[in-house]
TORVO-137765 format. One record per residue (C-alpha): x, y, z. Coordinates in Angstrom, 1 decimal, padded with zeros to 4 digits. Example, Ala and Ser with C-alpha at 12.3 -4.5 7.8 and 13.67 -1.06 7.14 Angstrom:
2
> px,py,pz
> 012.3,-004.5,007.8
> 013.7,-001.1,007.1
END
This chain:
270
> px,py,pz
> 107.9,063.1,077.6
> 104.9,064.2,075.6
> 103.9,068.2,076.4
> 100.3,068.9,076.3
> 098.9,071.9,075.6
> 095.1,072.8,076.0
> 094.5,076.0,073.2
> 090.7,077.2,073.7
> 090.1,078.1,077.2
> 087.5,080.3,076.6
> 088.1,084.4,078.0
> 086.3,084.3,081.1
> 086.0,086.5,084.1
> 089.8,086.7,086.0
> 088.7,084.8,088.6
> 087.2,082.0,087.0
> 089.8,082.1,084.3
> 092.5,082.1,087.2
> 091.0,079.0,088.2
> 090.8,077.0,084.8
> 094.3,077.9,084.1
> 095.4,076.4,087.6
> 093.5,073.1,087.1
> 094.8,072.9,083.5
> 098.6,073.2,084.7
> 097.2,070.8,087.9
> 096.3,067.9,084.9
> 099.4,068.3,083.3
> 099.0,070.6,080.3
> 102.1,072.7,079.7
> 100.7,075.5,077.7
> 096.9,076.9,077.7
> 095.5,079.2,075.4
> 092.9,081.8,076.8
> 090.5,082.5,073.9
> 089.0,085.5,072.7
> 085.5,085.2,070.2
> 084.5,088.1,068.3
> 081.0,087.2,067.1
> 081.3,088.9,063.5
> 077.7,087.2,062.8
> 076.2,088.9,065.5
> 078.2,092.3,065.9
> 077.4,095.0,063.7
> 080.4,096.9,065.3
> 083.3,094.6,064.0
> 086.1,095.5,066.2
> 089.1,093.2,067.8
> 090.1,093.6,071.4
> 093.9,093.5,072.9
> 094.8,090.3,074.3
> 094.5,089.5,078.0
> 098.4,089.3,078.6
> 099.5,086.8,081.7
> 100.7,089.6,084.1
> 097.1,090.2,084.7
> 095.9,087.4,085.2
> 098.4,085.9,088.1
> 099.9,088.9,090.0
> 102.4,086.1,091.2
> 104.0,083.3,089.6
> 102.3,081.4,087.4
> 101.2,077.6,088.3
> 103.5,074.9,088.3
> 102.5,072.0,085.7
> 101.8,068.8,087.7
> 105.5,066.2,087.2
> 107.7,069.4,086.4
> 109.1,072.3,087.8
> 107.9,074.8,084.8
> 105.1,076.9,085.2
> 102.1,076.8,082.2
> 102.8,078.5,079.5
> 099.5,081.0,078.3
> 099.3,082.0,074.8
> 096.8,084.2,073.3
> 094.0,082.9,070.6
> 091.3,084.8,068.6
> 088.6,083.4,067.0
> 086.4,085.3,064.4
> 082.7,083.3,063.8
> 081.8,084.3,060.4
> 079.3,083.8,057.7
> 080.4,085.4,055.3
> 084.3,085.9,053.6
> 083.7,089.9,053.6
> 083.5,089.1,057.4
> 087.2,088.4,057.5
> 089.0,091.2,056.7
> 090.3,091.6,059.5
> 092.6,088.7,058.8
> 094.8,090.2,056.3
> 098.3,089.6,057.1
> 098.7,093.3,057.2
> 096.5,093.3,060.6
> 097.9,095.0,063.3
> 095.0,093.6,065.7
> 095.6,090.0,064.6
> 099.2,090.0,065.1
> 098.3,091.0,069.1
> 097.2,087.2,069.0
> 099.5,084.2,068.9
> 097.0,082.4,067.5
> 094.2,083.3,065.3
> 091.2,080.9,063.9
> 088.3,081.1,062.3
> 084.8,079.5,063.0
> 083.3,079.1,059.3
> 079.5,078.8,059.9
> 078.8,078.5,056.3
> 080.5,076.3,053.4
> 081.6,078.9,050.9
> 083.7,080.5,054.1
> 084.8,076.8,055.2
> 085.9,076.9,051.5
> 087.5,080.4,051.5
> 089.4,079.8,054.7
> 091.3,076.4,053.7
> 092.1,078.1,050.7
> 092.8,081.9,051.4
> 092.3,083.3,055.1
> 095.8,084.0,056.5
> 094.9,081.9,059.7
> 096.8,079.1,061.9
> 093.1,077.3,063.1
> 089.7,076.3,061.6
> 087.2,075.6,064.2
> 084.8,072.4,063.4
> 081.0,073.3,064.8
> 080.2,070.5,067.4
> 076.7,071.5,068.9
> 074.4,070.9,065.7
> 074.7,068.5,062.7
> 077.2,069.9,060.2
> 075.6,072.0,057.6
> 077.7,070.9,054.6
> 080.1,068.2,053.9
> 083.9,068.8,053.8
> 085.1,068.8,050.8
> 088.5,066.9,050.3
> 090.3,069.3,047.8
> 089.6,072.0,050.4
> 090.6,070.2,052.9
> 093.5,068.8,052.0
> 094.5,072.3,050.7
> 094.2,073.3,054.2
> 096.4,070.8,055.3
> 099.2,071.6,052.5
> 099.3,075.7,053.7
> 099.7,073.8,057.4
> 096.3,075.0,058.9
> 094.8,072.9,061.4
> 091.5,071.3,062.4
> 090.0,072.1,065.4
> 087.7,069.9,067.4
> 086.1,070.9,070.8
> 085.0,067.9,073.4
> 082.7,070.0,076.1
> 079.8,070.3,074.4
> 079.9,066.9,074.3
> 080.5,066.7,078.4
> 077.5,069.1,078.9
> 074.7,067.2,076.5
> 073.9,063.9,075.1
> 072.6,065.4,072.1
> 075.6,067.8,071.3
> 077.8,064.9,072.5
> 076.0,062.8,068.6
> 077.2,066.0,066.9
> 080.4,065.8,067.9
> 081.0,062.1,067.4
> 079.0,062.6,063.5
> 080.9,065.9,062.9
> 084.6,064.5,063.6
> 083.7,061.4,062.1
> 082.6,063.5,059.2
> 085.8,065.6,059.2
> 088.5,062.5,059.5
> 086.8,060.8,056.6
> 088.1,064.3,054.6
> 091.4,064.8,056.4
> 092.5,061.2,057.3
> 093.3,062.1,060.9
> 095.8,064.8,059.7
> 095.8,068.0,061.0
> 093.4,067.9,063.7
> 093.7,069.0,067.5
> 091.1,068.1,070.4
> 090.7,071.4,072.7
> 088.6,072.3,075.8
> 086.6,074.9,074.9
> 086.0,075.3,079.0
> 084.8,078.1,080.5
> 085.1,076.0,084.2
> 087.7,074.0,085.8
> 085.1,071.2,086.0
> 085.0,071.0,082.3
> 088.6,070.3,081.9
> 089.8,067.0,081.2
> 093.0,065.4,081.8
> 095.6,065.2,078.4
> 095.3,061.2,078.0
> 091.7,060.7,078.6
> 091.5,063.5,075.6
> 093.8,061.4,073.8
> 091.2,058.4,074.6
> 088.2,060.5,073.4
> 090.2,060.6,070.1
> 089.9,057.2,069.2
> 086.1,057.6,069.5
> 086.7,060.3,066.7
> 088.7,058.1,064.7
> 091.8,058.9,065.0
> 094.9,056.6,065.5
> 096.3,056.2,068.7
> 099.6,058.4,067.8
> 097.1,060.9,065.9
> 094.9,061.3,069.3
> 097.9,061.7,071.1
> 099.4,064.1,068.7
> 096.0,065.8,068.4
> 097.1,067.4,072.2
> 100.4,067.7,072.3
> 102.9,067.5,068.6
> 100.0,069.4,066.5
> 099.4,072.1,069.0
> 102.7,073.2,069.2
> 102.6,073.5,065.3
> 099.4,075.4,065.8
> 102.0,077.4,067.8
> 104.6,077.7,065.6
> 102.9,078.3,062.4
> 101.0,081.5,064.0
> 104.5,082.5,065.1
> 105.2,082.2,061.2
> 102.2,084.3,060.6
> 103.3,087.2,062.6
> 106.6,087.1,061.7
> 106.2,086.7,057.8
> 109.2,084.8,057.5
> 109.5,081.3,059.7
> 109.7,079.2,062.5
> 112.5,076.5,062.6
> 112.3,074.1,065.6
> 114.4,070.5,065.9
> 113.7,066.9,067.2
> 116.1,064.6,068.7
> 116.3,061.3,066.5
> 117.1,058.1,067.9
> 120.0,056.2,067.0
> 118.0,052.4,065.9
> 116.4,054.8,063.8
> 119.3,056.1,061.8
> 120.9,052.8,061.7
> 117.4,051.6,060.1
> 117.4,054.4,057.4
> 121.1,054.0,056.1
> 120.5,050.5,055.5
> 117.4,051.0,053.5
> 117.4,051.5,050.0
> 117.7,055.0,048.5
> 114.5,055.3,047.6
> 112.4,055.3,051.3
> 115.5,057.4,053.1
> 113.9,060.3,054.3
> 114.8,064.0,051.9
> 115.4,066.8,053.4
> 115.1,069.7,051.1
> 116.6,073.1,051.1
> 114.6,076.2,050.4
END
């Protein structure tokens, strides 16, 4: 059984936020992530909060995900919008502020920043703008060196829900970005800041047809490639890394040690 996770639910009020999380675990997602933006564009004061933990936001027990008996998992997530690379000191790996956060993206508004943070910015997440036409193209050495330093791609659908014109952008900007990445590497979030806005795990995986992704990409792109979202800023914190296994089935062992040598999976030691 697949386990979705939904990692932008944007920092709300604690009522309203109480409320997303709920209908989240209600739909079936296993782990949420309440996100925290620090506008570096527009602050002149460029300071990082402390993370909302979980203890107070439910006083109680946390909601029970719809079909199990586990309750949602909540992660922490900031994201830095930036212009410029000076912007983004604050992600050094030596940051005591970032390493609050679980996870930690970036929202590159201009293409010498997209550049810098596929190539250098210590983050797990690069945010893809959705509400206006994209303002450069992405590049495929960039991107692909992303990909290699295992950063993600991060696509939000509720602009799309709230307007017909955002909803173009966001078709034209994924469209845009899967011709670069080849539907690696990308994750479909919420971006909600209501319950109403939320969308249930496989009508997201739907949506990411429309995108152009596969069908096991669209489904990944809410469940398998979150968790490595996860995992890698659990690497980032930790400065050393994250080791995590997968059960494999038996017609599919049988299958490799019969095939030749030379399309046997490697595994190689570090």
């Amino acid at each position: 059984m697949a386990v979705f996770m939904d990692l932008s639910i944007q920092s709300v009020e604690k009522k309203k936020l109480e409320s997303i999380i709920e209908t989240a675990a209600h739909l079936g997602y296993s782990a949420v992530a309440v996100n925290h933006v620090a506008n570096f564009e527009k602050e002149t004061k460029k300071e990082i909060a402390k993370p909302l933990c979980h203890e107070e936001l439910f006083e109680g027990a946390l909601p029970i995900v719809q079909g199990t008996t586990k309750p949602v998992k909540i992660v922490t997530r900031l994201t830095i919008v930036a212009s410029d690379p000076s912007h983004c000191t604050e992600m050094r790996t030596t940051s005591q502020r970032t390493k609050l956060y679980d996870v930690v993206s970036v929202f590159p508004k201009t293409e010498k920043l997209f550049h810098t943070a596929c190539l250098n910015l210590d983050v797990d997440l690069i945010c893809i703008n959705v509400t206006e036409k994209q303002p450069f193209y992405f590049k495929r050495a960039a991107v692909n060196a992303a990909i290699s330093r295992g950063i993600y791609f991060e696509l939000v659908y509720t602009p799309a829900i709230r307007d017909s014109t955002m909803r173009r952008y966001t078709i034209s900007n994924a469209l845009a970005l899967m011709q670069s990445c080849k539907g690696k590497n990308i994750i479909i979030s919420s971006g909600a800041e209501k319950p109403l806005e939320l969308r249930g795990p496989y009508d997201i995986a739907n949506l990411g047809l429309l995108f152009g992704l596969s069908e096991a990409g669209a489904k990944a792109a809410v469940s398998t490639n979150c968790r490595a979202v996860i995992l890698h800023g659990a690497t980032r914190k930790t400065a050393f890394g994250v080791i995590y296994t997968m059960p494999r089935d038996e017609q599919e062992d049988k299958r490799e040690a019969t095939a030749p040598a030379s399309k046997r999976s490697r595994t190689e030691a570090v």
